[in-house]
C-alpha positions in Angstrom: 28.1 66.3 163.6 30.1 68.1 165.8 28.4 71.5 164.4 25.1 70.4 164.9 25.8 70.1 168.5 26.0 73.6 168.6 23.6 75.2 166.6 20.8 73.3 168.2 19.1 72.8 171.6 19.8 75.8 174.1 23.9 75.9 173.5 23.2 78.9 170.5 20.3 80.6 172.3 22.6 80.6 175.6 25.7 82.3 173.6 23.0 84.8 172.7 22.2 86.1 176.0 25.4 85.6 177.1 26.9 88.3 174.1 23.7 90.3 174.8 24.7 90.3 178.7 28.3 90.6 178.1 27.5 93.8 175.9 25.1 95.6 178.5 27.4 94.9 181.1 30.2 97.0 179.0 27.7 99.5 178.5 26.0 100.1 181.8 29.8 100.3 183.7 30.6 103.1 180.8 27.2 105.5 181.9 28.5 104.6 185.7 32.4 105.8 185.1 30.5 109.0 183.1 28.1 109.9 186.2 30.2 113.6 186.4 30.7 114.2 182.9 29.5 117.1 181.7 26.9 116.5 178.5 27.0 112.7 179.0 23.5 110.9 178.5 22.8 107.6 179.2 23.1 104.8 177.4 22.3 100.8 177.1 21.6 98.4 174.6 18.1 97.4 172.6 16.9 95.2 175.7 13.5 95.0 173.8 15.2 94.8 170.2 17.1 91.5 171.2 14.4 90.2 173.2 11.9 90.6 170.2 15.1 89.0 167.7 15.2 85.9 170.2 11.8 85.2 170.3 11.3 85.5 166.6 15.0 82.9 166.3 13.0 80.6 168.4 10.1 80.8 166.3 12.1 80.1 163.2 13.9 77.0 164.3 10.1 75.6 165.3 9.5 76.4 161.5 12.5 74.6 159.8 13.3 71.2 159.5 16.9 70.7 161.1 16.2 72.9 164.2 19.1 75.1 163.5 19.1 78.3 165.8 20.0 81.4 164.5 20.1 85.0 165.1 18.3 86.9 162.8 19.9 90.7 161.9 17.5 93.1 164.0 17.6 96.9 164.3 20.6 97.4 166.5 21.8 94.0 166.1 23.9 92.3 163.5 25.1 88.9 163.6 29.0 88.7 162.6 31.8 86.3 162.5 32.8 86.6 166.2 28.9 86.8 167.6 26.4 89.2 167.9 27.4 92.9 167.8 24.7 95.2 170.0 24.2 98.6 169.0 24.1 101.3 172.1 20.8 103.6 172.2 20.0 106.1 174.4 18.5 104.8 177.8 15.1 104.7 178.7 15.9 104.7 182.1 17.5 107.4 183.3 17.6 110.1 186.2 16.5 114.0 185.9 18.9 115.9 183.5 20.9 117.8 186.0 22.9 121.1 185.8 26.1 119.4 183.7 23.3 118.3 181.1 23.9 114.7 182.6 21.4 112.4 183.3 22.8 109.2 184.6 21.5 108.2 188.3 24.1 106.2 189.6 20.7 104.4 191.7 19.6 103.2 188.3 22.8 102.4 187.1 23.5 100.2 189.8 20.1 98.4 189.7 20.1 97.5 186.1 24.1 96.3 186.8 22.9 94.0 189.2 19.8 92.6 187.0 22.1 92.0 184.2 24.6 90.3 186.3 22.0 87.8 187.7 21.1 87.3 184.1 24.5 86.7 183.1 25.0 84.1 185.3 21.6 82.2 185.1 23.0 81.7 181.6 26.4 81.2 182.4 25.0 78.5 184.9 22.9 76.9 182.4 25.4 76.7 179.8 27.9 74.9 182.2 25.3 72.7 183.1 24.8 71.8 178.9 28.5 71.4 178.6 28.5 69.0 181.7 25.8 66.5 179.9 27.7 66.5 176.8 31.0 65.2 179.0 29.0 62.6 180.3 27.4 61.9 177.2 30.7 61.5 175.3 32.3 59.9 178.6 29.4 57.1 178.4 28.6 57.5 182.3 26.7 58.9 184.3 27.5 60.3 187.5 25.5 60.3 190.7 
């Protein structure tokens, strides 16, 4: 019972795009500490590979019976025992290629930091909020 909880609803979907956000955070602060290396390009996660692999999840757990969520393996994503592991690719958004053969803008960087933290917490946020029902749930009360 207690797995069901879990693999259904928004609670699986949510640990998603939190591992997806946790991973692009990581990434994103690595091209900002490389700004003035010398031959360092750009990088970031599959944003459009995971987005495509959650949409398609979704669509599955319409299709089956149980309504069980999963993560299907996508190019540059594989499901494992400890979550989702995001492969990096090289960044579609990046700055002119300057003189060092670098092309991380620290301007981009920064913007695509800040988007991903905003996503990161409307998840986080949401996911608290799911955990909060289920204490109530299980508490038999509801509070005002």
């Amino acid at each position: 019972m207690v797995s069901s909880m879990f693999s259904r609803g928004s609670l699986p979907a949510l640990e998603a795009m939190m591992q997806f956000t946790n991973a692009r955070h990581k990434t994103i602060a690595n091209n900002i500490a490389n700004v003035e290396t010398v031959g360092y390009k750009a990088l970031d996660v599959d944003v459009k590979g995971f987005e495509k692999a959650l949409a398609r999840a979704f669509g599955d757990r319409r299709d089956t019976v149980n309504g069980v969520f999963e993560m299907p393996s996508a190019r540059n994503i594989e499901p494992g025992p400890h979550g989702l592991k995001f492969a990096t690719v090289q960044s579609q958004e990046t700055g002119i290629l300057r003189h060092i053969e670098n092309n991380v803008d620290l301007d981009i960087e920064m913007g695509k930091l800040v988007k991903n933290g905003d996503l990161h917490n409307m998840a986080a946020t949401l996911l608290s909020q799911q955990f909060a029902m289920m204490r109530e749930a299980i508490a038999e009360r509801v509070s005002a």
